[in-house]
matplotlib code that plots the C-alpha trace (Angstrom):
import matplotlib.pyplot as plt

x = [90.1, 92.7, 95.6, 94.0, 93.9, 97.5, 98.6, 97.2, 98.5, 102.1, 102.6, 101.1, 103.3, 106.0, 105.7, 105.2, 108.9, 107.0, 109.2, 107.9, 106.8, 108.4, 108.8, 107.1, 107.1, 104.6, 104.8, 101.6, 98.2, 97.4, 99.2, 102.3, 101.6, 104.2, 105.6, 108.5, 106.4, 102.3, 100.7, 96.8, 94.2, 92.5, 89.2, 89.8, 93.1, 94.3, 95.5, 98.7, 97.9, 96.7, 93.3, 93.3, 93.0, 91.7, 88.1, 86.0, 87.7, 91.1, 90.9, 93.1, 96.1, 96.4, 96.1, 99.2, 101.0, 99.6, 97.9, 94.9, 95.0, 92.9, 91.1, 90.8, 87.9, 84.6, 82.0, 82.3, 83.0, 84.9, 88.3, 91.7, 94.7, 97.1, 99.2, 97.4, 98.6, 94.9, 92.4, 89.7, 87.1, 88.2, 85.0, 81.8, 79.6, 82.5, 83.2, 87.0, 89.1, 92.6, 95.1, 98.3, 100.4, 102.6, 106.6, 108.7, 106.7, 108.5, 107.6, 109.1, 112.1, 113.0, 111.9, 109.4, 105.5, 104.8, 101.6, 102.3, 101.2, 98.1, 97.4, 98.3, 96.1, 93.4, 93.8, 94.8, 91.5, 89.6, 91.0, 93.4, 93.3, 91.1, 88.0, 88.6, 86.0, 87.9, 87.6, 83.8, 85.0, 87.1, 84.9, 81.3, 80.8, 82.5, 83.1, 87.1, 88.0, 91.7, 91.2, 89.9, 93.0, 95.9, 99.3, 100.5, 103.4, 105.2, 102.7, 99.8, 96.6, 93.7, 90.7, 87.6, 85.0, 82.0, 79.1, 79.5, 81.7, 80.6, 82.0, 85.2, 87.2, 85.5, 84.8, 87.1, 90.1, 89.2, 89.2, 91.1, 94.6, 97.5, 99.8, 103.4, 103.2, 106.6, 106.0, 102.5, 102.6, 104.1, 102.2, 99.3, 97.3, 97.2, 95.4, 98.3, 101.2, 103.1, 105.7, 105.3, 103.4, 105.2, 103.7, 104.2, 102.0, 104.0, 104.4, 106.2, 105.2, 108.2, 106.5, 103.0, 101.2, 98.1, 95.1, 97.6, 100.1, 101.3, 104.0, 104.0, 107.4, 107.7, 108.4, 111.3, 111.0, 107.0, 106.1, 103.5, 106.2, 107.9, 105.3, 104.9, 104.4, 108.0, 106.2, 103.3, 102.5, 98.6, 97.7, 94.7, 91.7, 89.0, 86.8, 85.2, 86.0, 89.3, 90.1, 89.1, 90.1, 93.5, 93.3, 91.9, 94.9, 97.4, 98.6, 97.6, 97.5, 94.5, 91.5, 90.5, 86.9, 83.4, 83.6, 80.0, 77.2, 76.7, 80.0, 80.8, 79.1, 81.9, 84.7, 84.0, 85.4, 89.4, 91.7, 93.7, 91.6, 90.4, 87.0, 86.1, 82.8, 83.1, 80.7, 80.7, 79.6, 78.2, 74.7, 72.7, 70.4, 67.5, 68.3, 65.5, 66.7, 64.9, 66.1, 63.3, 59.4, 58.0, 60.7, 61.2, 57.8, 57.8, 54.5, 55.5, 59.1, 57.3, 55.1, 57.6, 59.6, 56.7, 56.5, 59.9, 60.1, 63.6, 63.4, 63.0, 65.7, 67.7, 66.9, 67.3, 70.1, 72.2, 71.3, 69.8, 73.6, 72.9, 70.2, 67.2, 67.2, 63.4, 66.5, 66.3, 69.1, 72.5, 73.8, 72.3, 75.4, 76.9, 77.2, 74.6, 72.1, 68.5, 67.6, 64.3, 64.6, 62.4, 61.8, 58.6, 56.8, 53.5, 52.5, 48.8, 49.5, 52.0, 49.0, 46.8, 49.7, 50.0, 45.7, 45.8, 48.5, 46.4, 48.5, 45.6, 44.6, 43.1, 43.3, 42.4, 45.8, 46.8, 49.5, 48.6, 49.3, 50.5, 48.1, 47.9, 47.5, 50.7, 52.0, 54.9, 57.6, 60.9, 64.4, 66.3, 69.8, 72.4, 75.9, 76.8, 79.5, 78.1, 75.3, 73.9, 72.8, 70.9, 69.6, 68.0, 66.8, 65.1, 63.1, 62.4, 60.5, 58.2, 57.6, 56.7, 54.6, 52.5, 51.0, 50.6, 53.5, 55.8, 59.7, 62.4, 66.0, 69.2, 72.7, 75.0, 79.0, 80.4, 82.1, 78.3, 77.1, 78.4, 78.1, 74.2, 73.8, 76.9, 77.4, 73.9, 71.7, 69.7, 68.2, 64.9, 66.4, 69.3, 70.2, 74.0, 75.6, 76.5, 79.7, 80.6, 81.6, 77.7, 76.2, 78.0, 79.4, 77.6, 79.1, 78.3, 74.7, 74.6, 76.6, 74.1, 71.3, 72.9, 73.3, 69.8, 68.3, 70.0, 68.7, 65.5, 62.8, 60.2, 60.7, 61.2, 61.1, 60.6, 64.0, 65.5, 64.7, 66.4, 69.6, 69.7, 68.5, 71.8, 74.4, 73.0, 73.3, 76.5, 76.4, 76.6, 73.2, 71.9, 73.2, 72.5, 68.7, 69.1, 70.5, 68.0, 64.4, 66.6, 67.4, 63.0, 62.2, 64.6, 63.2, 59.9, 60.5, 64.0, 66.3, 68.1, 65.8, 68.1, 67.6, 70.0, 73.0, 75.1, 77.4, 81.1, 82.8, 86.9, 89.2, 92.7, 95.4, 95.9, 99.2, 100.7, 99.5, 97.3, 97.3, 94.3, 92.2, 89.0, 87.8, 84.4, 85.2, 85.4, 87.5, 87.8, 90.4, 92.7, 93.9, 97.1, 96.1, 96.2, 99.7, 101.3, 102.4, 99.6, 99.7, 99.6, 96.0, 94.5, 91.4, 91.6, 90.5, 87.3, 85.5, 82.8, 80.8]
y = [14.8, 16.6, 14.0, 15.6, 19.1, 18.8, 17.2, 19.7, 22.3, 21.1, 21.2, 24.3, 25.9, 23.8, 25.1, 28.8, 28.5, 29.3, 28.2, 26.8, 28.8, 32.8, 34.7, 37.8, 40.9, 42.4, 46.1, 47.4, 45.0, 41.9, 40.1, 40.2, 43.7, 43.1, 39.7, 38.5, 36.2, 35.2, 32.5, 33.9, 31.6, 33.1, 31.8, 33.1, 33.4, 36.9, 35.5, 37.5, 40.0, 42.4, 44.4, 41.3, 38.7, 37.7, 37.1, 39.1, 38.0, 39.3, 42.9, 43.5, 41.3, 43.5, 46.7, 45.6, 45.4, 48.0, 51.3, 53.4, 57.5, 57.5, 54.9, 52.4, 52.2, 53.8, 52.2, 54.3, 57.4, 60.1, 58.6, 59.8, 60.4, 57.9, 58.1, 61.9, 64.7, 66.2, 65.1, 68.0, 69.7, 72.7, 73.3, 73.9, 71.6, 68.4, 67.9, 68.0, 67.4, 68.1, 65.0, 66.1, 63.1, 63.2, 63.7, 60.9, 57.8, 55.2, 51.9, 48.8, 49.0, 52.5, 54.8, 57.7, 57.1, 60.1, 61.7, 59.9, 56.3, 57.3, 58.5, 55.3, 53.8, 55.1, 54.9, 51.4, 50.4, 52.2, 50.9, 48.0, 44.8, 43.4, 44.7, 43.7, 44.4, 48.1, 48.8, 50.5, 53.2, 54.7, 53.7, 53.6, 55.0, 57.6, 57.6, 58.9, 60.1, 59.3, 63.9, 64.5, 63.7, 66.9, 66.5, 69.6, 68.1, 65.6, 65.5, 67.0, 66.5, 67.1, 64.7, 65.6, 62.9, 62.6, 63.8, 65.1, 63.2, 64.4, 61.6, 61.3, 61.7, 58.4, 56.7, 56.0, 57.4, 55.3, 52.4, 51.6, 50.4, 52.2, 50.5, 51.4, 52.3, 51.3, 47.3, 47.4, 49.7, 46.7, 43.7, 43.0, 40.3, 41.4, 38.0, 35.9, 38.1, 35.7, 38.0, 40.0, 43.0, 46.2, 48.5, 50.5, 49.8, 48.2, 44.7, 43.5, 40.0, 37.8, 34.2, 33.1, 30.5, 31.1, 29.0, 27.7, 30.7, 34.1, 35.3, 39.1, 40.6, 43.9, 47.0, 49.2, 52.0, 52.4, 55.7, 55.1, 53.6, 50.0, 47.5, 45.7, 42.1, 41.1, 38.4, 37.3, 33.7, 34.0, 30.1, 29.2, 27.4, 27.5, 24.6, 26.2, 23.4, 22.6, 27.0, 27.3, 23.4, 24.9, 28.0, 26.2, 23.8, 26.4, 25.3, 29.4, 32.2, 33.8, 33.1, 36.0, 34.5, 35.6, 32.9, 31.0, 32.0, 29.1, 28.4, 31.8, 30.8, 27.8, 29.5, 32.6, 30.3, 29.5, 31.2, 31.5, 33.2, 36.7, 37.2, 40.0, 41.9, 44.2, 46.3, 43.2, 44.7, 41.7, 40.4, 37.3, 37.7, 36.0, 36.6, 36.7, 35.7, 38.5, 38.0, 35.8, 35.9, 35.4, 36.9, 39.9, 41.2, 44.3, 42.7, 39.6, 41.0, 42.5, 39.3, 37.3, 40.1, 40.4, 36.5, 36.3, 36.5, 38.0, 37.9, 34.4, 33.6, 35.8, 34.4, 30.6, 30.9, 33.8, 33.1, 36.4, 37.7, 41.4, 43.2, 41.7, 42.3, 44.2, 47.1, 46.3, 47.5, 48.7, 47.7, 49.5, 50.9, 52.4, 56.0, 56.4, 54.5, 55.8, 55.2, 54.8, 51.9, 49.1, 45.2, 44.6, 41.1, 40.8, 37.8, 38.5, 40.8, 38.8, 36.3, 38.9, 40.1, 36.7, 36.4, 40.1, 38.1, 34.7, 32.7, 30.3, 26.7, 25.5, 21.8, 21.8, 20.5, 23.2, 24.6, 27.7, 27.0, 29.8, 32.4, 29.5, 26.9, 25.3, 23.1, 25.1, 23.9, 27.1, 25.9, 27.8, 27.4, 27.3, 26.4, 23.4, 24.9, 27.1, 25.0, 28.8, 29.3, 25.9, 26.2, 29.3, 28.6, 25.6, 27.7, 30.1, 27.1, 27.2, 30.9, 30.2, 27.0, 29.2, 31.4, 27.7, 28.3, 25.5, 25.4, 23.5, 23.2, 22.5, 22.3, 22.0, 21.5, 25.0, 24.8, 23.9, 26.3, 29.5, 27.9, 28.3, 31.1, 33.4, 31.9, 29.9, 31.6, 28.5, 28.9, 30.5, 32.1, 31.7, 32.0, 33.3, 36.2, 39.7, 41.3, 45.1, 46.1, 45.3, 46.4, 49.7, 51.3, 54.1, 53.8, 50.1, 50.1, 52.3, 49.9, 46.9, 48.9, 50.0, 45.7, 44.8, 48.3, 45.9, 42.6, 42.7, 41.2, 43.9, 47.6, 50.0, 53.5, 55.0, 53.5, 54.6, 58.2, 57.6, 56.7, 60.3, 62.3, 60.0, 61.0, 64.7, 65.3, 67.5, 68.3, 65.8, 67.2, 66.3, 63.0, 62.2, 62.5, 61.1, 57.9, 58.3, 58.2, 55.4, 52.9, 53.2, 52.4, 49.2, 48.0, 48.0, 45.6, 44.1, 41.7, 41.3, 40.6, 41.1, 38.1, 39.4, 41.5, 39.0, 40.6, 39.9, 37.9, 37.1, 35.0, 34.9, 33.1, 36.1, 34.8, 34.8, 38.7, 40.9, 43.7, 44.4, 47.5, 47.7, 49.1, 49.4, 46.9, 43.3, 41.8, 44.1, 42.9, 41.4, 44.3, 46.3, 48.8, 46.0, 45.7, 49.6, 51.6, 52.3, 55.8, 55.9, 54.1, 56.7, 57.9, 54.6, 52.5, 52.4, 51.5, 49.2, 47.5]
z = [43.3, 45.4, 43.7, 40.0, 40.8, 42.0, 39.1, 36.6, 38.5, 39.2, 35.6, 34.4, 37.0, 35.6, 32.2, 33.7, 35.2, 38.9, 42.0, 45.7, 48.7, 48.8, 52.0, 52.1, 54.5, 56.1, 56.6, 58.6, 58.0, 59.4, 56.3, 53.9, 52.6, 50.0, 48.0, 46.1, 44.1, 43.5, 41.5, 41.0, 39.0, 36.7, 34.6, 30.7, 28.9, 28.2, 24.5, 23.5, 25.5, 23.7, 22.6, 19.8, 22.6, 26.1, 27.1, 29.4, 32.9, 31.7, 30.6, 34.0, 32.6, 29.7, 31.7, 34.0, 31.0, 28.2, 30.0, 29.3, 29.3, 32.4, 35.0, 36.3, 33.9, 32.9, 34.4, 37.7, 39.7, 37.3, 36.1, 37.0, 34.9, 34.1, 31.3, 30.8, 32.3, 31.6, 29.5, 28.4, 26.0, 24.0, 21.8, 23.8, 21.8, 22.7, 19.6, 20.3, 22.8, 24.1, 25.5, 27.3, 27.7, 31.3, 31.0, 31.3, 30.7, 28.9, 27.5, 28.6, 25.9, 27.2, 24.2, 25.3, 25.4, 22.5, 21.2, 18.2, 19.7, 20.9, 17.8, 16.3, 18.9, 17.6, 13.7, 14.4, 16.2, 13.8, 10.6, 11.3, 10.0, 12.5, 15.5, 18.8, 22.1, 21.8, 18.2, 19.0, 20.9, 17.5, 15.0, 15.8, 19.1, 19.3, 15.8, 15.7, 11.9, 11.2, 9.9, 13.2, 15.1, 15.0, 17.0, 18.4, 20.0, 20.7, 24.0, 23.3, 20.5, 19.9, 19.1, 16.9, 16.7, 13.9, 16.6, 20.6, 23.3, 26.5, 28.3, 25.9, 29.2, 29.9, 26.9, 25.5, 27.5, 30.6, 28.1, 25.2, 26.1, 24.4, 22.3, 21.5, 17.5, 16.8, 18.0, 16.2, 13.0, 10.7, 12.4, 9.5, 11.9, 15.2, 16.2, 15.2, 17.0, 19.1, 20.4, 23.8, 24.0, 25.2, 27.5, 30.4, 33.2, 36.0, 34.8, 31.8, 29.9, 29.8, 29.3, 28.2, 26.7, 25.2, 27.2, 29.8, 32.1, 32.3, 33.7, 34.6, 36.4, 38.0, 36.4, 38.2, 36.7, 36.6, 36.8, 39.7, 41.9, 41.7, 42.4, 45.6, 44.3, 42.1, 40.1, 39.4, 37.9, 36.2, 35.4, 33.4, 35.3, 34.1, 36.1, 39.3, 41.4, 40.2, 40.8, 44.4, 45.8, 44.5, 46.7, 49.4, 49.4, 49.0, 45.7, 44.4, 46.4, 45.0, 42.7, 40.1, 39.7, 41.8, 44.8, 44.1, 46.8, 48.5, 49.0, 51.0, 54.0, 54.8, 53.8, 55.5, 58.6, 56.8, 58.8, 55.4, 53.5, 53.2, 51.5, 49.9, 49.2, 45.8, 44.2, 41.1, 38.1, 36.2, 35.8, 34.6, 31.9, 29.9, 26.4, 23.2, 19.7, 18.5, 14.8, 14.4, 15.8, 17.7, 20.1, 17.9, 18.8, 21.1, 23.0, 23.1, 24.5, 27.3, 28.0, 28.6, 30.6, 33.0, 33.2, 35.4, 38.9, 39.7, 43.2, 43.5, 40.9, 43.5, 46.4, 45.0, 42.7, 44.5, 47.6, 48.4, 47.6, 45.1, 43.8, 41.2, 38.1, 38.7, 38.6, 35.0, 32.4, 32.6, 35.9, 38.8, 39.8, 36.5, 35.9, 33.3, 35.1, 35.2, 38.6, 37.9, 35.4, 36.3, 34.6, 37.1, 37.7, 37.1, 35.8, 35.4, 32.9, 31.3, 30.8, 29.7, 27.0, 25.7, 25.4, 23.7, 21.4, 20.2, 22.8, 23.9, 25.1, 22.0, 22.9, 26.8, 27.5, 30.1, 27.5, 25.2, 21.7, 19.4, 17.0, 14.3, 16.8, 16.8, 19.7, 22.1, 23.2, 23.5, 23.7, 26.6, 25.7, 28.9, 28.8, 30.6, 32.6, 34.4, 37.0, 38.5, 34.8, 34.4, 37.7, 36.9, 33.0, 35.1, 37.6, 34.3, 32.6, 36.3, 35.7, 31.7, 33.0, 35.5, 32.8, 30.8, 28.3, 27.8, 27.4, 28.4, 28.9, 27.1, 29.0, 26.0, 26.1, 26.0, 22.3, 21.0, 23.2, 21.7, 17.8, 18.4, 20.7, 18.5, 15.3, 13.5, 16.2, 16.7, 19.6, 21.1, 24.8, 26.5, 30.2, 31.1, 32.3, 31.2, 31.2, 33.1, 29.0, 28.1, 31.3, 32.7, 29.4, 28.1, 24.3, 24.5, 25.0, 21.8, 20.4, 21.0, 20.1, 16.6, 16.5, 17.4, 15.0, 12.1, 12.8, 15.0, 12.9, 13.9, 13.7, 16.3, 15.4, 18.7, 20.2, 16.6, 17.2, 20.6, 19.2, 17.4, 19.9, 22.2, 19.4, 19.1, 22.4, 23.1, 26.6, 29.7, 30.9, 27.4, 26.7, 30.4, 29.5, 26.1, 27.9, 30.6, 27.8, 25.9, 29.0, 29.4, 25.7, 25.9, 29.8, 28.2, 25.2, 26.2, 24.2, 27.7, 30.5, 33.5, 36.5, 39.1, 39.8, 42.1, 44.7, 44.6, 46.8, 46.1, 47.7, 48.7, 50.8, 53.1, 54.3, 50.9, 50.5, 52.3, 50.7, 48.0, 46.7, 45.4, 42.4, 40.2, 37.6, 35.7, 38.5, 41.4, 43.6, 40.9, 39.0, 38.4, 41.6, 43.9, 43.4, 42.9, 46.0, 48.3, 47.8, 44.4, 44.7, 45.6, 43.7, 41.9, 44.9, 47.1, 49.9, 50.0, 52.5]

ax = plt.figure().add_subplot(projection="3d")
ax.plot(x, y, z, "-o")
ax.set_aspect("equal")
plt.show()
């Protein structure tokens, strides 16, 4: 095995132009605090590194490269400015807003960072040739009319959206990356750019190739101070095994991917690596297909939702490492959380929900048959790759069993996989996890329930006149309490039935570079703050025990 992984890796590094073994200096920790050169694994491809590509574990590539207005992102504490001198309201109702851009930020070509691109930015996501994961924030929630948007210099504008923005600051500030209107305006297919995107975070893209490396070098001139690490080399693996055999053996320096539970334990005792526990914003959830009955039915949504017992799933699967998902939805620690948000267990009223709903033992066989007396038998769906997920869908089919309902499971190859959970929908469940973008974004959760109001195969009025009361709130008090009354309405009949919050634990060859920061995010050691001047971290960063 070791002979393979070295193998693969010698020639991914080969083809990323990535030397040997570089000194580094320390200056003041217990490790290198700076380097002139790191090679970091990391899971998903960032694409061409732009809001048109990348998966959900690489949103940090593209923000070392192409910057937001404010961050690090918007899932936690209040954001701080970046590219924005300020960001504010200037109608009392939050209807529009006023963006001061800093002086003296330039892209990676030189030319000035101008009102103008974010402006562009903005038109772009909302009418270009093709959505990305950022596209909501400009044209659904918050809705951004292409009218609304009025320069007043070649630094400052002003922002009116279609309804309030309380949390515009946030959302989508704190979000959407800005691009550089002068590379993009003329490009007609974003998805098919090949070229390198400019930015002017405080790394510039000078080599990739899609699904296999990155190579990020250091931007002099950053306006947050030259960055500590010179070069970084991001190569694509995306086995778990294969990714953290490689750090152990030194052939990386660090592993952007949550180090699995049970392995934490044992390598809690390498000298050469430095484990760290993050505040992980991701979460593992049942999903319904509830485009089709019976799993579009509110009761029966909240049967099954009673049927699962979290605490076990968390103690079996994750090791007792995070929180259950009894927390229920978003992510417990998000800013728009309702603490009181609950998914309880209680299976004798799940059984009771299912009796109320024609869900008997017609033919004494132990298993309940449906309201016309049909024979069940519900496909959980898992993807093969990920063993935590089957594990769990496994011990789910126990829980279904207890109340006499009968499922079982299907691993499939990951291609497979999404064609039947995303694309023909042919499947009944599915077990997996949920990204920080779903689970801690305010906008986003409207933005799944605007997507479930259009296909759910059983109407819900009361969580319809939710999603008004959410958009006509104009105030931060308001919309928290609009969130608040919505985040109960989908606990009680949920799509997503949340399993567990795991906790994060990341990895690295502290010899090679000891010198990370934490933030609330989708990767939380690997990101663009680990690497800037340690005093420009600050407000960015956290503490966490």
């Amino acid at each position: 095995m070791k002979r393979y992984v070295s193998v693969l890796l010698l020639a991914v590094l080969a083809l990323a132009g990535c030397g040997g073994r570089n000194d580094t200096a320390g200056t003041g920790g217990p490790g290198p605090q700076t380097a002139d050169e790191l090679t970091i694994g990391i899971y998903n491809d960032a694409g061409n590194v732009s809001t048109w590509g990348g998966g959900a574990y690489s949103p940090w590539v593209l923000d070392a490269v192409c910057e937001k207005l404010a961050g690090p992102n918007p899932y936690g504490a209040e954001p701080q400015m970046i590219l924005a001198e300020y960001i504010r309201p200037v109608t009392d109702d939050n209807m529009t807003w006023e963006i001061k851009l800093k002086k003296g930020i330039r892209w990676h070509d030189g030319t000035p960072l101008t009102s103008e691109d974010i402006q562009f930015t903005i038109d772009y996501n909302r009418e270009g040739p093709s959505n990305n994961r950022y596209s909501h924030h400009t044209s659904s929630v918050p809705r951004l009319p292409g009218d609304g948007i009025k320069i007043i210099d070649d630094l400052t504008l002003q922002v009116t959206g279609a309804f309030p923005m309380p949390h515009f600051d946030r959302e989508p500030c704190a979000e959407v990356p800005i691009v550089q209107k002068a590379q993009w305006e003329n490009i007609k297919d974003p998805r098919q750019f090949t070229g390198k995107s400019i930015g002017t975070g405080p790394y510039k893209l000078t080599d990739y190739k899609v699904g296999e490396y990155y190579t990020l070098e250091a931007n002099d001139d950053y306006h947050l101070g030259t960055p500590l690490v010179k070069k970084l080399n991001l190569v694509v693996i995306r086995d778990f095994s294969t990714m953290f055999t490689a750090l152990r053996s030194g052939e990386i320096d660090a592993a952007a991917r949550n180090l699995p539970p049970e392995m934490v334990e044992e390598w809690s005792k390498l000298d050469h690596i430095t484990i760290v526990k993050t505040p992980y914003l991701w979460g593992a959830a049942l999903t319904l297909d509830t485009t089709k009955l019976p799993f579009g039915d509110l009761q029966f949504r909240e049967a099954i939702s009673y049927a699962i017992d979290r605490d076990e799933l968390l103690r079996i699967v994750g090791l007792g490492h995070g929180q259950t998902g009894t927390k229920g939805y978003p992510h417990p620690m998000s800013f728009h959380t309702n603490p009181d948000n609950s998914q309880p267990y209680d299976p004798g009223k799940a059984a009771q929900l299912f009796t109320d709903l024609g869900y008997v033992d017609i033919n004494g066989d132990g298993f309940r048959e449906t309201p016309d007396g049909k024979p069940i038998d519900w496909r959980i769906l898992v993807d093969a790759s990920g063993p935590i997920y089957v594990r769990a869908a496994e011990i789910i089919v126990e829980h279904l069993e207890a109340i006499n309902l009968k499922a079982h499971v299907e691993a499939m190859e990951s291609a497979a996989y999404n064609e039947a959970v995303n694309i023909t929908g042919n499947y009944n469940m599915t077990v997996g996890e949920f990204v920080p973008h779903g689970l801690c974004d305010d906008d986003m959760m409207m933005v799944l329930q605007y997507g479930e109001q259009k296909t759910d195969a059983v109407p819900y009025p009361e969580r319809d006149a939710a999603l008004e009361a959410w958009k006509a709130a104009g105030t931060k008090e308001g919309r928290q309490e609009a969130t608040y009354y919505l985040q109960t309405l989908i606990n009680k009949y949920p799509k997503r039935i949340m399993l567990w919050y795991p906790d994060g634990f990341f990895a690295y060859n502290n010899t090679k570079y000891d010198n990370y920061s934490i933030i609330m995010g989708e990767n939380d050691i690997y990101h663009k703050y680990s690497f800037i001047p340690n005093d420009s971290r600050e407000g960015f960063v956290i503490e966490y025990k």
